[in-house]
N, C-alpha and C positions, 0 to 999 in steps of 0.2 A: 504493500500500500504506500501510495505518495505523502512523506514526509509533513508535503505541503499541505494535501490532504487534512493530514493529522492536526496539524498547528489551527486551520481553518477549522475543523468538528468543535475543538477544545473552546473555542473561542465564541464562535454561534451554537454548538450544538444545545446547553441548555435553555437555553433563548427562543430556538427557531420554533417557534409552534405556529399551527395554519390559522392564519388573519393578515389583516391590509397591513397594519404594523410591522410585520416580517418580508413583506414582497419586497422592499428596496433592498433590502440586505440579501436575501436571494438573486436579485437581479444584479446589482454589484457581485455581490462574489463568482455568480456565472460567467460575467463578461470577462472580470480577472483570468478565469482559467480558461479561456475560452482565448481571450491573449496570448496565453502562455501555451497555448496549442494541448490543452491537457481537456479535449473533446468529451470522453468520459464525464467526467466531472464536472465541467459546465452544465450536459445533458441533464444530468443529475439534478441541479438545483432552477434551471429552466423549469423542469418538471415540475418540482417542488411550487415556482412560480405559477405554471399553468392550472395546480391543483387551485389557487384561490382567485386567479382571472384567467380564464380564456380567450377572453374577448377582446382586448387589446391587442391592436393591430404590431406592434413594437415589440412584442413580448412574443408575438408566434412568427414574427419576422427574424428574429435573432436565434429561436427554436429553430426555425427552417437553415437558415445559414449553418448554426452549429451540427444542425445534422446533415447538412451537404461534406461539411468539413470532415465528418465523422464517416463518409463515407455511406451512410442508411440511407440509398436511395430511395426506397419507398416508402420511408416515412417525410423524407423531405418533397417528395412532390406533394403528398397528402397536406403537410403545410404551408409547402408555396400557392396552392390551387385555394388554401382558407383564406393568405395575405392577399394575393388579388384578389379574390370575391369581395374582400371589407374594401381596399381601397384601388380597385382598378389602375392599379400602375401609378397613382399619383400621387404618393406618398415614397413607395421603392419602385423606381421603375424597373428595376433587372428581375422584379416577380415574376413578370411574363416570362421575360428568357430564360429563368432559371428554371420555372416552373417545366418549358420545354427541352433543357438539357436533363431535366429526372427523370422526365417521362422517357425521352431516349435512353438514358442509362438503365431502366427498368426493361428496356426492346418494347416497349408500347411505342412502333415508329407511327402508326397512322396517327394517333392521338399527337404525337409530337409534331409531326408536320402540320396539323392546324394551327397547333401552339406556337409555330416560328411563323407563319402565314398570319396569324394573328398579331405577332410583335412587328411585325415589319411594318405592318401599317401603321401600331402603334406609335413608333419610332422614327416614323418618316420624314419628322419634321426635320430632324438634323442626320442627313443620311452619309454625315461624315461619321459620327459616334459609333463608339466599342457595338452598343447595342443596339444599333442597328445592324453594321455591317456582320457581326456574329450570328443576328438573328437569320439575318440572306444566305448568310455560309454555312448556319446548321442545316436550314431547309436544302439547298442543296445538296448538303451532306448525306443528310435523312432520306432523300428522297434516291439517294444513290445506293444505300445500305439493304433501303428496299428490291432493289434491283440484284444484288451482290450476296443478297441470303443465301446459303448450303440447308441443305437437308440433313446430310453427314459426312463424315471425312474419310479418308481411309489410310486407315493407318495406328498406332496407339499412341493415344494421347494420356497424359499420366501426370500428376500432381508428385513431386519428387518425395522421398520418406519423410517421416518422421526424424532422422539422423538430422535434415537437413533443416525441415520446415516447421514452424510452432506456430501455437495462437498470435502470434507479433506478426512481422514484416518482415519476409527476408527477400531482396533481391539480386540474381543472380548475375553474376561478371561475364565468367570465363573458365575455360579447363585448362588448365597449364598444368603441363608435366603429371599427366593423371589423376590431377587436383581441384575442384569445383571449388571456384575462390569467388565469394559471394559478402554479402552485407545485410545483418540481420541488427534489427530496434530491438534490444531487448534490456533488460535492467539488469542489475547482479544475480540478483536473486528475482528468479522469475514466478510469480504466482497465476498458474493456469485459469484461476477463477474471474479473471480479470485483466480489459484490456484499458492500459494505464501509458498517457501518452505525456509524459512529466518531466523534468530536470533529470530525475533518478533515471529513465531511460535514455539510453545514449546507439547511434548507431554504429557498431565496430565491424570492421574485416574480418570471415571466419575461413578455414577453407575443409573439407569434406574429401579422402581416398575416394577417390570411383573406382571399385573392385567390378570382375565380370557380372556380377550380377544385381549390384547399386551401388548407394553411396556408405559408408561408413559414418559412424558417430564422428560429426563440427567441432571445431575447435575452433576460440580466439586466436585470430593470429597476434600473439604478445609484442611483437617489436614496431607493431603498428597501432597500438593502442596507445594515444592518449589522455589522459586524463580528464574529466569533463568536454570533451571533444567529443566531436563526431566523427569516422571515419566510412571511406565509400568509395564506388567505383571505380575501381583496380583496373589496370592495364598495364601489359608490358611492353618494352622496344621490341624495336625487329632484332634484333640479338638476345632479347631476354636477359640482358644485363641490367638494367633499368627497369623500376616499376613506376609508373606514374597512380596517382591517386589523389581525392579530393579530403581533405583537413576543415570542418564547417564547426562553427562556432555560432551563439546565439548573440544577435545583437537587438535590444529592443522589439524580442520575443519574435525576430522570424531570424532564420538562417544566412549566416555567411558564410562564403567558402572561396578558397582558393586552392589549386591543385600544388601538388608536393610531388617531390622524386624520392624516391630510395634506391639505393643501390642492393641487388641483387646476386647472392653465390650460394649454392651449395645448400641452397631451399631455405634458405634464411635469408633477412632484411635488414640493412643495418643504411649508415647514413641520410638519413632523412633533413630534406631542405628543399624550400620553398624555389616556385622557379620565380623567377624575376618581374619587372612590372611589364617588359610587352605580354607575359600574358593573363597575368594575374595584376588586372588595372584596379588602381584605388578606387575606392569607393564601389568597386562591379561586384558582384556573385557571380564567381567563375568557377565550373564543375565539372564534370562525369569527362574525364580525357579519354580519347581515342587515338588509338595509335593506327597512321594508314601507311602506305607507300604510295605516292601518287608520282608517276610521271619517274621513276626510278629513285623519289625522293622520299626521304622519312617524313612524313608531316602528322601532327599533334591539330585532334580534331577536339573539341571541345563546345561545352554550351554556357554560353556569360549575357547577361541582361547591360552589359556595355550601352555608350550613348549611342554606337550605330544598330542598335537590336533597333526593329521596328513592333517589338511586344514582347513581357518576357522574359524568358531567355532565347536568345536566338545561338544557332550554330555557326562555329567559327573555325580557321583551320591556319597552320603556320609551320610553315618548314622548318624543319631541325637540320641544322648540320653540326659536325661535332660531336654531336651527343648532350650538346647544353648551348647553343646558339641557336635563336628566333628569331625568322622575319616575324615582323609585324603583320598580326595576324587579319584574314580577310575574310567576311560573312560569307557564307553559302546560301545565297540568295534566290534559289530556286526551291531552298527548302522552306525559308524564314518564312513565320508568319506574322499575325497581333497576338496570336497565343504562343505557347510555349512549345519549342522543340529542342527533347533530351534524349536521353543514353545512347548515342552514337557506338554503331560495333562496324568494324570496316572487312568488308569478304574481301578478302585479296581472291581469290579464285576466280571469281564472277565480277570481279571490279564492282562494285556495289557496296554503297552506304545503306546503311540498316539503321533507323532512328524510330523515335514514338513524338507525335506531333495529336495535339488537341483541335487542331482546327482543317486540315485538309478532308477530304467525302473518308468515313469514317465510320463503324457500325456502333459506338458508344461513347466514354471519355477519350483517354489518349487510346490511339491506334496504330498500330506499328509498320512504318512505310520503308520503302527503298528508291532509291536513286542511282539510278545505272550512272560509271564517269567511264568516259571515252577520250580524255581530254578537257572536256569540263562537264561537271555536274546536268544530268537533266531534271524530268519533274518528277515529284511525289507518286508514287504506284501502293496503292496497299497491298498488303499481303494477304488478303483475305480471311477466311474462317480456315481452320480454327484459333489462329492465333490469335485472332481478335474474336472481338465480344464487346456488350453492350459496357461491360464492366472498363476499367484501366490497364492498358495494355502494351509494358514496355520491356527494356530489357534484354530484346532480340539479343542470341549469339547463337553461333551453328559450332557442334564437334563432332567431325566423321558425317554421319548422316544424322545425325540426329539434333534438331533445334531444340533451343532452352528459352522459356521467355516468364515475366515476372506479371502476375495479373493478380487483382483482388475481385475477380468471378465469381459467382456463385461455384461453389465445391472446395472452399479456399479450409484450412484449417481456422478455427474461430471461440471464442466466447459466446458473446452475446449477437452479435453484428453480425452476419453470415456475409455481409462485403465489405467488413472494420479493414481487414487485413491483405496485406499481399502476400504469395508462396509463388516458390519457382516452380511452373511446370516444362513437361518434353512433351518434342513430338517427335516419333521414328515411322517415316514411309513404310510399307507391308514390306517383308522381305517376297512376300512372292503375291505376284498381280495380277487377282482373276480378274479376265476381259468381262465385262457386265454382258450380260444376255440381252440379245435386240429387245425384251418389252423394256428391260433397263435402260437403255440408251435414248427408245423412244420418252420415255418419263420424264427424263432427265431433261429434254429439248423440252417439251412440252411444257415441263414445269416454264419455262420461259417464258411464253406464249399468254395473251396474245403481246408479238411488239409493236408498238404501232407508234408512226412515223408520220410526222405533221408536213406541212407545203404553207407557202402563202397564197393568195388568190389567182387561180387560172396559171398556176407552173406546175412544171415545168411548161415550155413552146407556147407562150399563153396567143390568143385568137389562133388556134391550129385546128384544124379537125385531126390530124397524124395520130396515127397509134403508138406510132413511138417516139424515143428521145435520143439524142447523147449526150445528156447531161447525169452526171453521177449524184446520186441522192445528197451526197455528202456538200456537195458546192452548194446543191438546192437551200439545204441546214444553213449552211454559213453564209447564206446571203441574207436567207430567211432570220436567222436571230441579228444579224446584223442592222434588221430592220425595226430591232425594237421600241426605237426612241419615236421613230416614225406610230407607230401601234399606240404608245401610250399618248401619243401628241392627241394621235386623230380620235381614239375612243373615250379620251378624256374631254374634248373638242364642248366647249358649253356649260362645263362643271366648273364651280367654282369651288374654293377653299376646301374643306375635308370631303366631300366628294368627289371631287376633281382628282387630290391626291390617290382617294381610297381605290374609284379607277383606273390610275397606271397601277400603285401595287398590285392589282387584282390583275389585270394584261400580264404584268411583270412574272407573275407566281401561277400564272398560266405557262410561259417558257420556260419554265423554273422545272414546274412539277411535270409537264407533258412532254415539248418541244425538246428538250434537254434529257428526259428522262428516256425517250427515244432513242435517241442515239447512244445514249449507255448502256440500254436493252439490248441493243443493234448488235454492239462489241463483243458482248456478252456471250449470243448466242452463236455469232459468229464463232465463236474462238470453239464452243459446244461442238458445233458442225463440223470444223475443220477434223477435229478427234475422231469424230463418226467416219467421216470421207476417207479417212487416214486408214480406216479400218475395212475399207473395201464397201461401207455402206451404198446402197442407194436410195437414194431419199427422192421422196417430193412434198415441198413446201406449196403449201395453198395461202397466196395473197387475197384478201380481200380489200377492195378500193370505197372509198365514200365519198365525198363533194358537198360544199355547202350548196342551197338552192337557188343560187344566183343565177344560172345557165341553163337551158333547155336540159332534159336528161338524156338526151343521146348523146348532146356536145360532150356531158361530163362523162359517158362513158368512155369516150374516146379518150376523153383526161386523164382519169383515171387508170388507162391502160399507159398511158404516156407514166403519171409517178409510179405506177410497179415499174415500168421498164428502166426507170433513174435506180431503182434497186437492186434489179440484177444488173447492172453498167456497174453500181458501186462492188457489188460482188467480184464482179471481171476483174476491178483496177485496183482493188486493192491487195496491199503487198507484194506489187511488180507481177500481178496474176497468178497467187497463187491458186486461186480456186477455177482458174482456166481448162483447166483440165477434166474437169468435176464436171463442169457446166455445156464443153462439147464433149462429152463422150468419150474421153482421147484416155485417160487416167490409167496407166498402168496398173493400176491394182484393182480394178473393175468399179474404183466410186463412181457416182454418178448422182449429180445434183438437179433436179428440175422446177421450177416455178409453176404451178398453176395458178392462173389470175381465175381471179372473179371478182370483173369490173361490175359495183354496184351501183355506180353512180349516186344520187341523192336520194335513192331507197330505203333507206336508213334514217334519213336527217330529220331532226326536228326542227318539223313545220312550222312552228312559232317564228323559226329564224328569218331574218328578213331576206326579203327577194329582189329586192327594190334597187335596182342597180346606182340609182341617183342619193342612195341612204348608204355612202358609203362607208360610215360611222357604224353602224351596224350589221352591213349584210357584208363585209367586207375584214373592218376593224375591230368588231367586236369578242371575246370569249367565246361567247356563242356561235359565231360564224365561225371562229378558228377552230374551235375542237370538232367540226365538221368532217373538214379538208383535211384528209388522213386516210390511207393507208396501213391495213393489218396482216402482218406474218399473224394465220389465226392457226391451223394446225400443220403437225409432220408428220409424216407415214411414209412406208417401204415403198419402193414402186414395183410392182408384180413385176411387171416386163421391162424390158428396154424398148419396147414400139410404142408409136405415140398413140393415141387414142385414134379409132378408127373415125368417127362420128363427128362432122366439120360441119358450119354453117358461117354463111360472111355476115348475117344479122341475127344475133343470139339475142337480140332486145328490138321493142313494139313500143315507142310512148304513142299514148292514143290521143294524149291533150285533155280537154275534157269532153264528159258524158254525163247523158241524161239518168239522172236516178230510175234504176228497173230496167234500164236498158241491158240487152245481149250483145255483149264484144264479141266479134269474130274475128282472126287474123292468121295467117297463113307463115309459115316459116320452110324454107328449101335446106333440106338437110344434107349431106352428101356422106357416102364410102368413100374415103381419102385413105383406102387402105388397098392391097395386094390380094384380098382373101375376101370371101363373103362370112357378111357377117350374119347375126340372127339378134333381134331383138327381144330384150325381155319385156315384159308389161311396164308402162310409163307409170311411175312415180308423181302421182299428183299429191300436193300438201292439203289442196284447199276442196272440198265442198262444193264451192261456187263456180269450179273449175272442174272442165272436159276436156277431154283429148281423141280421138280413134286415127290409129297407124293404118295405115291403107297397106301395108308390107309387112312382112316378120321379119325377111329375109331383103340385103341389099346388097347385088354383086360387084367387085370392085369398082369403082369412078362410080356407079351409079346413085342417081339422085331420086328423092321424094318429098312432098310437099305435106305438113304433116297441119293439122289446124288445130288451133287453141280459142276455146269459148272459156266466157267469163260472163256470168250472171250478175249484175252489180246491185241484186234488189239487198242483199245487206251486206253492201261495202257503204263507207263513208270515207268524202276528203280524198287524200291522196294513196293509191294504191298500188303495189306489185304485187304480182302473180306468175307463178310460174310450175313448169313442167321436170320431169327430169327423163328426160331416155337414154338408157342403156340397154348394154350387148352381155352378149354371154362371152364367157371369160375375162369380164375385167371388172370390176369394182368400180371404174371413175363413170361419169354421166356429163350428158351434155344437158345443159340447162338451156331452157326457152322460155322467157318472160314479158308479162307486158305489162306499162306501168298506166297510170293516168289520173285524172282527178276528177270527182264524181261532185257534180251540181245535182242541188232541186231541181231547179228551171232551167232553161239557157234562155 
């Protein structure tokens, strides 16, 4: 128990009894320790506070921080969601976003994405601030993690012993010389019954044998222990004669630190000293050293809230020569954020920086990313599930095959808090890799499905009737988001003051959540495909196409065959062709990719949406109008054969315009054998009721044509209508569809 603790009981305890007379002294003494980072125990007498008011907005706002600080993500949304409801943002405005970083941390992503959807607007006024531009970047973060879920992993994923791991904190460095050298919070004397975050705890070096089969009983490393200090994150030189590490101290109840050298023999540590001031700047918190080779040189990678951090701490890096000589050091500026980017581990194998960053697309708190360097640093990539997780997620190192990384996840060892605490876990690939069975592989795509892929108005080849394009969906994106400022100008166009604003946000978190979430989709399932194709699969993907109702419905058929065709163009061109091969036939390994469209034109769309070519504010600019104009990968399945479907037609669609209520549509469609063989037809597929068909043929021999008619009853249709048929043949599963659309008046 804390010391501090103790002095504090003796002094209130026989005093504290429940009445308004006791709450200041509760509420001071919580903040005290709540200062002094000792979470527990503040908790404690907040409590004690909430027992005799609840209702003060002050007192469950400080509960909610202390328990964010504490780690108890779901008690702290449960109190951030009570401080907004009393004062809607305007008393603490970081309610809202905070409210929406717990609910992320809990993996409630749909709830969280309202919640930053919400603060954005909030926040609009000054859309330079923390809390705006975080609220923008968790939403797209959230909305990316949505996209980036696993089902399961493969491979064993394992929380390290007991030897290694306690109710505390331990996080892990590195293996050297068969050694898990790692950094555990713990006190002298540790009591299991309680997690106590106090003076008396300090963080020291420990390091752990890895025999064949785990790790051995931890041990302090003593020649690195200093007294009322903290020690941490270990690294050695590229020689292994040098160990670098961090030395932190308390300065006005948060931590300082600067990195230290020791010298290194014979598994002992001895001369310890501070490195100098290029990298350890006055007044900076400089930590977690990373030792790389970049460019054939040594460089010392580190993370310091320095004046050129842009939030934080940022990442920074500085050549050694000698062994104890620094350039002045330079940010790694493709990593930096406004939040905080730590524990740097550098793969020399794969040239790859390994870091944990709070603010880049993310599936919780910190998440653990990479940065390919080729020369210089590129961008942020997460490393997906399973090493991340809603929870905090750092620490990355890799030894042999097997990854190490530090999280406070649910499964963590604990007291009270089931996410108080961090523990190191591994992850080890299967040593032996069953090929998933075809319904597995189909599951897998499908889980993806649908993706679907936004356009602006009449693009691609806009006034075209052409079925096709050559434009790649991709350039389409990047023109299309390019055009946002334009979107929120003209749908905002009339609004003034907080509706005006709340319009472009609302446009804005339209490209956010749809337009953007598309193309991550895209990536995604691509990269799926490519695995299957690799594996000799043959696939056929079904597009389906939509259109806002601005244009006749034949024009948009044609359109709509024009953006599928920008999709398989981007398929062709992306990564120098690789999927070229897939896609004509040619793939040495028998893959085979194919597209079937199904141009629906505005069959779909909600008719409410304007039509009105001169309302270009809303049949054009609007939400409404744009989540129209899209494009969907809706399922994947095997393709029976390599021949194409026997059953062609040059007009698979009928708009009739409008019709008199109770009238009988009739319309005629010319079918053809576009095959080498006679086919035989099975009975037509009708969905609807109101809807006749009779095949004048069963059988149709090559090149041969028939004219096949479709009646439509309209005495109970209403407004706007499609209908359609489906004919198929024997031997194949796919169908040729024939529809006719229109729109049904009382009178004319």
């Amino acid at each position: 128990m804390s010391r501090l603790y103790l002095v504090a009981f003796f002094i209130f305890g026989s005093s504290f009894v429940f009445g308004q007379n006791n709450l200041p002294k509760y509420l001071d003494f919580a903040k005290k320790q709540y200062d002094k980072g000792d979470y527990y125990y503040a908790l404690m007498y907040y409590e004690k506070a909430l027992v005799i008011d609840s209702n003060t907005v002050d007192i469950l706002w400080n509960y909610a921080e202390t328990l964010r600080a504490y780690k108890d993500y779901r008690k702290a949304e449960t109190y951030y969601a009570k401080v907004y409801d009393k004062e809607a943002g305007k008393l603490y405005p970081a309610s809202l976003l905070n409210l929406g970083l717990m609910q992320k941390q809990n993996g409630k992503y749909a709830e969280a994405i309202e919640t930053f959807k919400l603060a954005k607007k909030k926040y609009f006024k000054d859309k330079k601030s923390y809390l705006y531009l975080k609220s923008k970047r968790e939403l797209e973060s959230t909305i990316w993690a949505t996209s980036a879920i696993i089902d399961s992993e493969d491979g064993d994923f394992d929380r390290l012993p007991e030897t290694v791991n306690t109710v505390n904190s331990e996080f892990g460095h590195g293996i050297f010389n068969g050694e898990l050298i790692f950094s555990s919070l713990r006190a002298d004397s540790i009591n299991i019954t309680e997690e106590v975050y106090s003076p008396e705890y300090s963080t020291s070096l420990y390091r752990s044998r890895k025999n064949e089969v785990s790790f051995e009983s931890s041990e302090r490393i003593k020649s690195l222990f200093i007294e009322k200090l903290s020690t941490g994150n270990g690294t050695f030189s590229l020689d292994g004669s040098r160990y670098y590490f961090s030395l932190c101290s308390e300065e006005n109840f948060q931590y300082r630190c600067k990195i230290m050298v020791a010298q290194y023999r014979n598994g002992d540590w001895y001369a310890l000293d501070s490195l100098g001031s290029v990298i350890n700047e006055a007044g900076s918190n400089t930590t977690m050293p990373c030792i790389a080779k970049l460019d054939g040189q040594e460089t010392l990678i580190f993370a310091s809230d320095r004046a050129e951090s842009e939030g934080g701490l940022d990442l920074f890096y500085s050549a050694i020569t000698n062994g104890n000589q620094y350039k002045k050091a330079r940010s790694l500026k493709s990593a930096n954020s406004l939040d905080n980017e730590v524990t740097p581990w550098w793969d020399d194998k794969n040239q790859r920086l390994y870091f944990s960053s709070s603010w880049h697309d993310g599936f919780g708190g910190h998440d653990i990313f990479y940065i390919e360097y080729d020369g210089r640093f590129g961008q942020p990539i997460n490393i997906g599930q399973p090493f991340n997780s809603p929870a905090n997620d750092l620490y990355y190192f890799r030894d042999a095959d097997t990854s190490y990384f530090t999280s406070n996840r649910l499964g963590v060892m604990f007291s009270k808090n089931p996410t108080c605490c961090s523990d190191i876990f591994s992850f080890k690939p299967p040593k032996i890799i069953i090929p998933p069975t075809p319904d597995e592989t189909l599951a897998d795509l499908n889980k993806r499905l649908p993706v679907t892929l936004y356009f602006h108005n009449d693009i691609p080849n806009p006034r075209s009737w052409e079925t096709t394009t050559k434009l790649n969906y991709i350039t389409s994106y990047d023109e299309y988001t390019a055009m946002l400022d334009t979107y929120k100008k003209e749908y905002s166009k009339g609004l003034t003051g907080t509706r005006g604003n709340e319009a472009e946000e609302d446009i804005e978190d339209f490209f956010l959540q749809y337009v953007d979430k598309g193309v991550t989709d895209l990536e995604l399932f691509r990269t799926l495909l490519m695995k299957e194709l690799e594996r000799g699969a043959k696939i056929n993907i079904t597009v389906k196409g939509f259109a806002s109702p601005l244009a006749k419905t034949d024009y948009n058929v044609n359109l709509t065959k024009r953006r599928i065709a920008s999709l398989v163009n981007y398929m062709r061109e992306y990564d120098n062709g690789i999927f070229v091969p897939y896609l004509d036939g040619t793939a040495e390994n028998g893959g085979k990719v194919i597209f079937s469209e199904v141009p629906f034109g505005e069959y779909t769309a909600n008719q409410l949406t304007s039509d009105n070519p001169n309302d270009v504010q809303n049949s054009v600019y609007s939400r409404a109008a744009a989540i129209e104009r899209k494009i969907e990968i809706q399922s994947v399945s095997y393709l029976e054969s390599d021949t194409a479907f026997a059953l062609v037609t040059a007009q698979p669609m009928i708009d009739v315009g409008t019709v008199k209520h109770g009238e009988v549509i009739k319309r005629s469609f010319e079918v053809t054998n576009d095959s080498d063989v006679e086919i035989t037809f099975k009975s037509a597929r009708i969905p609807c009721d109101c809807t006749t068909t009779e095949l004048p043929k069963t059988k149709l021999a090559p090149g041969e044509k028939m004219t096949v008619e479709m009646k439509i009853d309209s005495k109970e249709l209403m407004d706007f209508f499609v209908k359609s048929i489906y004919l198929g043949i024997e031997g194949s599963d796919e169908e040729l569809r024939l529809y006719i659309s229109g729109t049904i008046v009382k009178e004319l």
